[in-house]
C-alpha positions in Angstrom: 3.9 24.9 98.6 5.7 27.9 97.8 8.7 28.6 95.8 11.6 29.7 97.8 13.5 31.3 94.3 12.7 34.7 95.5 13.8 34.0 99.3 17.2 32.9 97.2 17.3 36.1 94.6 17.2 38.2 97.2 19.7 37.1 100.1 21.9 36.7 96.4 21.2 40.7 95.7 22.2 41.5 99.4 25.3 39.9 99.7 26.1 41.5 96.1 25.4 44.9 97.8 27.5 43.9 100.8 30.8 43.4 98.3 30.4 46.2 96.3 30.5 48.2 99.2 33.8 46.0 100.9 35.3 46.6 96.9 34.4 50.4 97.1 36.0 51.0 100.4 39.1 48.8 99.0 39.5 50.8 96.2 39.0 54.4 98.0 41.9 53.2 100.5 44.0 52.4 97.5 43.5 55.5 96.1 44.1 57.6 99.2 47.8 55.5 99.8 48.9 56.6 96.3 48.1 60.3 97.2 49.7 60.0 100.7 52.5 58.1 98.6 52.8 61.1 96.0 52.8 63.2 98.7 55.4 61.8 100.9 57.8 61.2 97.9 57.1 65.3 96.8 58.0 66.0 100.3 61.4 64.3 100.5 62.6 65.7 97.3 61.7 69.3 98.9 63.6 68.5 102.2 67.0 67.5 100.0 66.3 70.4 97.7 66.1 72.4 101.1 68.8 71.9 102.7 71.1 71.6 99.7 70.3 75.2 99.5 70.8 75.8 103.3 74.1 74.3 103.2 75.1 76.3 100.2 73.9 79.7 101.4 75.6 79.1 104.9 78.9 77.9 103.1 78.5 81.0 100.9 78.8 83.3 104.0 79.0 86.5 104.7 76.3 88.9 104.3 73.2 88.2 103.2 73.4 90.0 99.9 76.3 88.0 99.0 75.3 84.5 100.1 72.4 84.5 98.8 73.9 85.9 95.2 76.7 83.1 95.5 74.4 80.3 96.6 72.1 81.6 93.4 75.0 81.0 91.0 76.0 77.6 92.6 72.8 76.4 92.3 71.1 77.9 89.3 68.9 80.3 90.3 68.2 83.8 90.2 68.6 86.8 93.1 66.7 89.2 93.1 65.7 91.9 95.9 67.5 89.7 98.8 65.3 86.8 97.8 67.1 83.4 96.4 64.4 81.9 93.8 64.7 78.1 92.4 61.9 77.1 90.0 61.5 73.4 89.5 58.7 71.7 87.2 56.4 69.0 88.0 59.0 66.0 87.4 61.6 68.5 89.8 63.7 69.6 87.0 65.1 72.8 87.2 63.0 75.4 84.8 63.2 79.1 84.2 60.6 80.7 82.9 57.9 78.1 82.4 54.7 78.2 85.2 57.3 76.5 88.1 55.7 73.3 89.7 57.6 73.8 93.4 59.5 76.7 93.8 62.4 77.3 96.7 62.4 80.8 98.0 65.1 81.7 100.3 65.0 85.2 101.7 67.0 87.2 105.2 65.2 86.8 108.4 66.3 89.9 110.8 68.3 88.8 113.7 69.4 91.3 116.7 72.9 90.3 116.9 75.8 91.9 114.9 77.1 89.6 112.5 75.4 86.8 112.5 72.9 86.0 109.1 69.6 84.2 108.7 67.9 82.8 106.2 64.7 81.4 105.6 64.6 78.3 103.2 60.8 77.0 102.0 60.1 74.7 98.7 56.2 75.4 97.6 54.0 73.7 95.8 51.7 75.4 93.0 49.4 72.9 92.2 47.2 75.2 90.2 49.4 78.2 90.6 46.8 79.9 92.5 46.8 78.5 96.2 50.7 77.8 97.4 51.4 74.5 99.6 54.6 74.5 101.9 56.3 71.1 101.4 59.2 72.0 104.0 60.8 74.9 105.2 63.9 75.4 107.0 66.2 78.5 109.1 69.9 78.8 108.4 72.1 80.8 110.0 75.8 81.8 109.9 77.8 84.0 111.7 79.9 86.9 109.1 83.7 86.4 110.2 85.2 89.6 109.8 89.0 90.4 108.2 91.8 91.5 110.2 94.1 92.4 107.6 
C-alpha cells in the first residue's frame, strides 16, 4: 500500500498558493484605498483653498487688475502679469520660493459684456514638478459697479 503523504503535501502547497493570492489581492486593495484616501483628502483642501480665493477676488471687486492685486495681499501671494499665484508645500503650508507642492493660479477669463469680471481659479498638483495635476478648478465672476460721484 501506498503512502498517501504526498497526496497530503500537495493539496497543503495548493491551498497555501490559494491564500497568498487572497492576502495579495487584500493587501493591493489596501493599498489602492490609502491612495484614493490621500487623494480625496488633497482634493478637499484644494476646493477650500479654491474658493477662499474666489470669494476674496470677487469681494475684492472691480477690475481685474485690482482684484486680483487685493485678493493677492489678503491672501499672501504674489500678482504678477494679471495672474494671482499661491504656492503651497506638500503638508499645504503656504511657501514662497521653495519648489511649491500645489499651486493656485487665478488669472482673467475674457467676457463680452461691459463691466462684468472673470476669473479662473485652479489649485495644481506638481508631484514631480514636471507633469501638473488639476485638483479643482473653479469661474468667479463679478460685475464692476461704477461711481456716480
Amino acid at each position: 500500500m501506498k503512502s498517501k503523504a504526498p497526496l497530503m503535501l500537495m493539496e497543503q502547497m495548493i491551498m497555501l498558493l490559494v491564500f497568498a493570492l487572497a492576502a495579495a489581492l487584500c493587501l493591493q486593495a489596501f493599498v489602492k484605498s490609502e491612495q484614493l484616501s490621500s487623494r480625496s483628502e488633497n482634493r478637499d483642501r484644494a476646493v477650500t483653498i479654491a474658493q477662499t480665493a474666489a470669494e476674496t477676488i470677487r469681494h475684492c471687486g472691480g477690475d481685474m487688475g485690482n482684484a486680483l492685486g487685493e485678493a493677492a495681499e489678503i491672501l499672501g501671494g504674489t500678482s504678477e502679469q494679471g495672474v494671482l499665484v499661491l504656492d503651497y508645500d506638500m503638508d499645504w503650508n503656504p511657501s514662497q520660493g521653495a519648489a511649491p507642492g500645489y499651486r493656485l493660479m487665478a488669472n482673467g477669463v475674457p467676457t463680452d459684456v461691459p463691466g462684468l469680471w472673470k476669473a479662473l481659479v485652479q489649485v495644481v498638483y506638481y508631484p514631480d514638478n514636471t507633469n501638473p495635476d488639476t485638483l479643482f478648478e473653479i469661474e468667479v465672476s463679478w460685475q464692476e459697479v461704477e461711481s456716480n460721484g
